[in-house]
C-alpha positions in Angstrom: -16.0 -17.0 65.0 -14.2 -17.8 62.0 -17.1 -19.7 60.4 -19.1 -16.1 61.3 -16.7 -14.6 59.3 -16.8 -16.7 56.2 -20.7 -16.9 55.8 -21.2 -13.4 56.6 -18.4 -13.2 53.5 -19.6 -15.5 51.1 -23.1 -13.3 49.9 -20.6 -10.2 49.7 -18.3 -12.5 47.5 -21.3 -14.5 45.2 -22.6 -10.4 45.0 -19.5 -9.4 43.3 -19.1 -12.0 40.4 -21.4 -10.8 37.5 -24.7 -13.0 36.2 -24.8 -14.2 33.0 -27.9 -14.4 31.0 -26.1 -17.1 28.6 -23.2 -19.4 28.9 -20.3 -18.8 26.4 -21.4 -22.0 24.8 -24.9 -20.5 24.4 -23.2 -17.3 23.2 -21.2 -19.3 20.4 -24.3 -21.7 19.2 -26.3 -18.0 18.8 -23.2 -17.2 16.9 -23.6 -20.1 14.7 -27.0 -19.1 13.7 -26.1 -15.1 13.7 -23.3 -16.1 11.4 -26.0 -18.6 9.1 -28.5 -15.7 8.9 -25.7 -13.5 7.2 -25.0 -15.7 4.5 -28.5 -15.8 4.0 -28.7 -12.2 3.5 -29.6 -11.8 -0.3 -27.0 -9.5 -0.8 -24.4 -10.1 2.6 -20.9 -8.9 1.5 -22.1 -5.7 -1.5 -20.0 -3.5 1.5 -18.0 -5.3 3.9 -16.1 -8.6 2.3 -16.9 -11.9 3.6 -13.7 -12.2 5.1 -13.9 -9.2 6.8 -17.0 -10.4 8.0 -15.8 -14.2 8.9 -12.5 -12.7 10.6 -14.7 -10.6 13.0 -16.8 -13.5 14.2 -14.0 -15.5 14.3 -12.4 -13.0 16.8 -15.7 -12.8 18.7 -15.9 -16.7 19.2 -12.8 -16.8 20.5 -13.5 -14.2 23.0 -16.6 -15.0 23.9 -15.7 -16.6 27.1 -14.3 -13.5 28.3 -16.6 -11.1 27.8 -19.7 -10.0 29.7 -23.3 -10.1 28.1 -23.7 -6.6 27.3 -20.6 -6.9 25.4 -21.2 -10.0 23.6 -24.3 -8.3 22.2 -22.6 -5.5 21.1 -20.0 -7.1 19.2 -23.0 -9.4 17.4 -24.8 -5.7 16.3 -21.5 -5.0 15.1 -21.4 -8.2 12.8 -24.9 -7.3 11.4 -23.8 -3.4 10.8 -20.8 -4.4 8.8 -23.6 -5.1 6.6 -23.9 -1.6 5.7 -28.0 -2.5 5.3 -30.6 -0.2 6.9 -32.9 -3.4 7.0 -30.7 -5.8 9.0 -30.6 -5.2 12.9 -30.4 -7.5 15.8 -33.4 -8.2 18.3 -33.3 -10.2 21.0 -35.2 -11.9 23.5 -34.7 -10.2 27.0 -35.6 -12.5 29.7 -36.6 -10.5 33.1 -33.7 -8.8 34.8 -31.1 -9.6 32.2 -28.0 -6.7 33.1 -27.5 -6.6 29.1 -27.4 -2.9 28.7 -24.9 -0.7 30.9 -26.5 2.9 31.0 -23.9 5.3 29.7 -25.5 8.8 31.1 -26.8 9.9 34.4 -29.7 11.9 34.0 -29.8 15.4 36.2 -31.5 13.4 39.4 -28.2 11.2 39.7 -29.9 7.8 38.5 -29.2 5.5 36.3 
């Protein structure tokens, strides 16, 4: 009975913990090459100072481990708007059924 238990458990459990399209190692190399396509911005730090810049992706890598996709994203759009530049923006791959995006509104049926 109490092996019944535990594998009727164990999906419920596995269900719960959230899937992550990258690993936080992934997260920091796309970082890396985030932060390398700033500085290569002809004109990166006319609005927000480099340090400014460096101390938010400094924050970022060391948080990375604790955050979930869709937040990890959000904070790398931020790096790129602190460029103040119209012409800048993040695109990323999406592979199939990556939970990047969290919908913020219900629409008047009650979905998501």
């Amino acid at each position: 009975m109490r092996r019944l238990i535990v594998f009727t458990l164990a999906p419920l459990l596995l269900a719960a913990v959230p899937v992550r399209a990258l690993t936080p190692e992934q997260w920091r190399e796309d970082l890396v090459t985030l932060r390398a396509a700033i500085a290569a911005h002809p004109d990166p730090f006319r609005k927000t100072s480099k340090a400014a810049i460096d101390q938010a992706a400094d924050a970022l890598a060391a948080e990375l481990s604790t955050l979930q996709d869709y937040q990890a994203v959000a904070r790398m759009a931020g790096l790129v708007a602190m460029l103040g530049d119209g012409h800048s923006r993040l695109r990323l791959p999406m592979a199939q059924g990556a939970d990047l995006f969290r919908p913020s509104y219900r629409d008047s049926s009650g979905e998501d």
